[in-house]
C-alpha positions in Angstrom: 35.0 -74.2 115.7 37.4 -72.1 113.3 40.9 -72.2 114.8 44.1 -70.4 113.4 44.5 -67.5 111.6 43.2 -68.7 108.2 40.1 -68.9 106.7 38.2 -71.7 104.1 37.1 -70.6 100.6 34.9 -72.8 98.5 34.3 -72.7 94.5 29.9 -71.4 94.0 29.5 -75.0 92.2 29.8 -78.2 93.3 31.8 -80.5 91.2 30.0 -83.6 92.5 27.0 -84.7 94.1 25.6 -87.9 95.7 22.4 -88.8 96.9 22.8 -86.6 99.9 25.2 -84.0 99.5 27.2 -81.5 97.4 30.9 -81.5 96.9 32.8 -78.2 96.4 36.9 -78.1 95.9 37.8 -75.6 98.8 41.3 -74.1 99.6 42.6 -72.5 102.9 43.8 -69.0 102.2 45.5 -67.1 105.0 47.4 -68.9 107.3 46.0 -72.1 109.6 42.8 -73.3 109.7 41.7 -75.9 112.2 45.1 -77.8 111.2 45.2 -77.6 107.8 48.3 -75.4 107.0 48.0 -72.7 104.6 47.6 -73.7 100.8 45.8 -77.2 101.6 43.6 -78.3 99.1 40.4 -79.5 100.7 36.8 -81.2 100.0 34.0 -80.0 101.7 30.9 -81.7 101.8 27.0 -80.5 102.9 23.5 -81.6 103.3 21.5 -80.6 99.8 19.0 -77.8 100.1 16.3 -79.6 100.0 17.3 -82.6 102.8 18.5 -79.7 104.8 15.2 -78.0 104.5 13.8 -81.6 105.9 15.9 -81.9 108.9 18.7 -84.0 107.5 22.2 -82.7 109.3 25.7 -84.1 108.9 26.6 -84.7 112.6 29.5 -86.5 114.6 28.0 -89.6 113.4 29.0 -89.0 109.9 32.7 -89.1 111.0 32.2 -91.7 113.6 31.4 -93.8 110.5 34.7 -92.4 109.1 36.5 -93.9 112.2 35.1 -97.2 112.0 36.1 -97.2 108.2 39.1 -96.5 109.2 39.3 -99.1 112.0 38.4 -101.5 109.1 40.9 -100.5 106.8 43.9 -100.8 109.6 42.8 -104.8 110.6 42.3 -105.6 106.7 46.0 -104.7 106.1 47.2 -106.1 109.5 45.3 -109.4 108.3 47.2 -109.2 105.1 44.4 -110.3 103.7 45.7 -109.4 100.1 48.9 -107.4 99.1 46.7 -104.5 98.0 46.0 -101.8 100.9 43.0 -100.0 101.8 43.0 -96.7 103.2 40.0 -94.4 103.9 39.9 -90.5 104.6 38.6 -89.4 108.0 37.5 -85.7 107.8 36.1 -83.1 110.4 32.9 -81.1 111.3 33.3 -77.2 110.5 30.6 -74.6 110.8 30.1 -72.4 107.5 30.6 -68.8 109.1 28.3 -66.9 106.7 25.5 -68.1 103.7 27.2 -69.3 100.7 25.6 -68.5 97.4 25.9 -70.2 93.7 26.9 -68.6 90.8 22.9 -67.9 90.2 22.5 -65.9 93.6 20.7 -69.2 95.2 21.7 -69.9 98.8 23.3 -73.6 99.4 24.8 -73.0 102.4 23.7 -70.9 105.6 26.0 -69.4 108.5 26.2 -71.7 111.4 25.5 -74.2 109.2 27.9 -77.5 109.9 30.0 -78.8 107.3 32.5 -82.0 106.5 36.2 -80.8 105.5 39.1 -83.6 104.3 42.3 -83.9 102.3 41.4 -84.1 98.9 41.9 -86.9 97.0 44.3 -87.6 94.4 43.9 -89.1 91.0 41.5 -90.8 89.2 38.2 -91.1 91.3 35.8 -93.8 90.9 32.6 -95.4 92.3 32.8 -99.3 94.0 30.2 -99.7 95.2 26.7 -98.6 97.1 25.0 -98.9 100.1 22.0 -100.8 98.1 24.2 -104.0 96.5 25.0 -102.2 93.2 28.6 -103.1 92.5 31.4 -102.0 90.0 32.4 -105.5 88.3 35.4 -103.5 87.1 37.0 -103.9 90.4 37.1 -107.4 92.8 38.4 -105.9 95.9 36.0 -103.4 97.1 33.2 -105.3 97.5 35.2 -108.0 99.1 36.3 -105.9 101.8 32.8 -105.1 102.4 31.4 -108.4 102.8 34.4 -109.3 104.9 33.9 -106.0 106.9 30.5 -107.4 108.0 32.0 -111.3 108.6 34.4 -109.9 110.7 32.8 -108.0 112.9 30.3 -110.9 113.7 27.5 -109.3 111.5 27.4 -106.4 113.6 28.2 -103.5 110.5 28.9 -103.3 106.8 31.3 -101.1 104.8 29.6 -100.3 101.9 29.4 -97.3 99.3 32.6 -97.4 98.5 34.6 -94.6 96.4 37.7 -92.8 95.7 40.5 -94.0 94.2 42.6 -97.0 93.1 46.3 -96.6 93.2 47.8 -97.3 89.7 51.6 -97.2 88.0 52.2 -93.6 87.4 49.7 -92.2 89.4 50.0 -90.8 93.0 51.7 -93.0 96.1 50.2 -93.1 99.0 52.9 -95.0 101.8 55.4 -95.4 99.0 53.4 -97.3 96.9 50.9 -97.4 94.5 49.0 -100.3 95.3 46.3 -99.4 97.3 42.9 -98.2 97.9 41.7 -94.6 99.3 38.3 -94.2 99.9 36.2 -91.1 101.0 32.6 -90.7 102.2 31.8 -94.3 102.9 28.8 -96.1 104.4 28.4 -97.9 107.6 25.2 -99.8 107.7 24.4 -101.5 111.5 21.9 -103.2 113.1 20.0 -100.2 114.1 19.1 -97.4 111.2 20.3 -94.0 112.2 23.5 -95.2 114.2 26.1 -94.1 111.5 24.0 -90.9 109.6 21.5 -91.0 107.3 22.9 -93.8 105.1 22.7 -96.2 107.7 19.8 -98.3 106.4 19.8 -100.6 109.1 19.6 -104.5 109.4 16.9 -104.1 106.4 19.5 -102.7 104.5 22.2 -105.4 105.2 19.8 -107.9 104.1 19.1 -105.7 100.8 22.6 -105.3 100.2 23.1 -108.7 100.3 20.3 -109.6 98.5 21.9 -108.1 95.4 25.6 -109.2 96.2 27.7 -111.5 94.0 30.6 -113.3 96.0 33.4 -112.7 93.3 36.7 -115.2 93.6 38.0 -112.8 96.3 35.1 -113.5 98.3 35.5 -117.6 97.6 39.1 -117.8 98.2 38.8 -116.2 101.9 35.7 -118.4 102.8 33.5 -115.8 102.5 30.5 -117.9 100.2 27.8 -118.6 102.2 28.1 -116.3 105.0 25.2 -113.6 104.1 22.4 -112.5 106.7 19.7 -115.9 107.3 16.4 -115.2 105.5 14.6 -115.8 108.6 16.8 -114.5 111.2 15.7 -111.5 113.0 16.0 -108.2 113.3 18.6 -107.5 115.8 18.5 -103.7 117.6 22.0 -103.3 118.6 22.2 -101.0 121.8 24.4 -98.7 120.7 26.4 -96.0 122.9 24.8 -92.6 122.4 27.6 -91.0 119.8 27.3 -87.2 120.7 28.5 -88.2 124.1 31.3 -90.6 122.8 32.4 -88.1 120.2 33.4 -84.7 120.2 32.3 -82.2 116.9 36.2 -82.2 116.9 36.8 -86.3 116.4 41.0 -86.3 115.3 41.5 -85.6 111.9 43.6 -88.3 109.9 45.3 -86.3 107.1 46.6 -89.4 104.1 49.0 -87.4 101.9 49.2 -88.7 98.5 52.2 -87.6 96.4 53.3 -87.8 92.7 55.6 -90.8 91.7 
């Protein structure tokens, strides 16, 4: 999978972790790699040891739920919905191309094993909200936009998990401005578990979500009250397309490039 002449170096530590994976701050050194020019400063993310060592991979569906983000993000701010933007990071499967030890002598990564790389993030970085209702009350907009994700795509998915950063006065721009939105690793939970990586809790955990959500006065002025999953409405199996045929380990990259103001 490595293209170009250059080559991806990682710090031993992580400098955050979620439920399911590490985060280490990684730079390309050398020239080109898999086109990210020389100097980039990078994320990459992988499967903890221990959910590795039970099967657990990140796979094309990871960033298929990326993509979908993404799709998300481009009708929210073509709907004008509010004069705040969303963005969302899309990132790209990499294999590691020898084990990767911790400053202890522990292995965390092994060769051949596949990895998530994207543009790192800029400013401030903050939690949203989860894939299990939990919800920052800090910030209106996030959870919104993830009710509204699942309203307007007919109940079929919701955005959830949301994290990253808020644009703020000062900070970095991102299109010019600094009113936005960026978000990295998100969730997208459909009507069959599975379909979007190992965060995708299913129909079940729509209704959980949901269970635990708030409708804020973003949610009211939109019309969005009311419309939740029906207690007794059943569990729908969506019949989706098999992904590793629709998607190749090499899904385009969308590189968001946030700059000082």
């Amino acid at each position: 999978m490595v293209q170009g002449k250059g080559v991806l170096q990682w710090r031993k530590e992580p400098f955050a972790k979620g439920s399911t994976r590490w985060a280490f701050h990684a730079r390309v050194k050398g020239g080109e790699y898999n086109g990210f020019p020389d100097g980039s400063e990078l994320v990459l993310k992988v499967i903890k040891t221990d959910l590795w060592k039970q099967g657990i991979r990140l796979t094309v569906r990871d960033v298929a739920a990326q993509r979908l983000t993404l799709d998300l993000c481009k009708h929210f701010n073509e709907e004008q919905i509010t004069q705040k933007k969303v963005y969302s990071c899309v990132g790209m499967l990499v294999e590691a191309t020898a084990d990767h030890k911790d400053s202890r002598g522990r292995c965390n990564i092994l060769a051949g094993e596949t990895m998530l790389v994207e543009e790192r993030i800029r400013g401030e970085f903050r939690k949203f909200n989860s894939n299990s209702g939990w919800y920052n009350e800090q910030f209106m907009l996030p959870n919104f936009f993830s009710h509204w994700s699942w309203v307007r795509t007919g109940g079929k998915y919701l955005l959830c998990d949301l994290q990253g950063h808020r644009g703020a006065k000062g900070g970095p721009t991102l299109n010019g401005s600094t009113d936005y939105y960026l978000f990295t690793d998100p969730v997208i939970m459909s009507r069959k578990a599975g379909s979007y990586g190992c965060a995708d809790l299913g129909a079940a955990g729509v209704k959980k979500w949901f269970e635990r959500h708030e409708c804020n006065e973003l949610c009211k002025q939109y019309g969005l009250e009311g419309k939740v999953p029906k207690e007794n409405e059943r569990s729908e199996i969506a019949e989706e397309e098999d992904l590793t045929t629709r998607l190749s380990e090499t899904v385009k990259r969308t590189v968001y490039h946030p700059t000082k103001a």
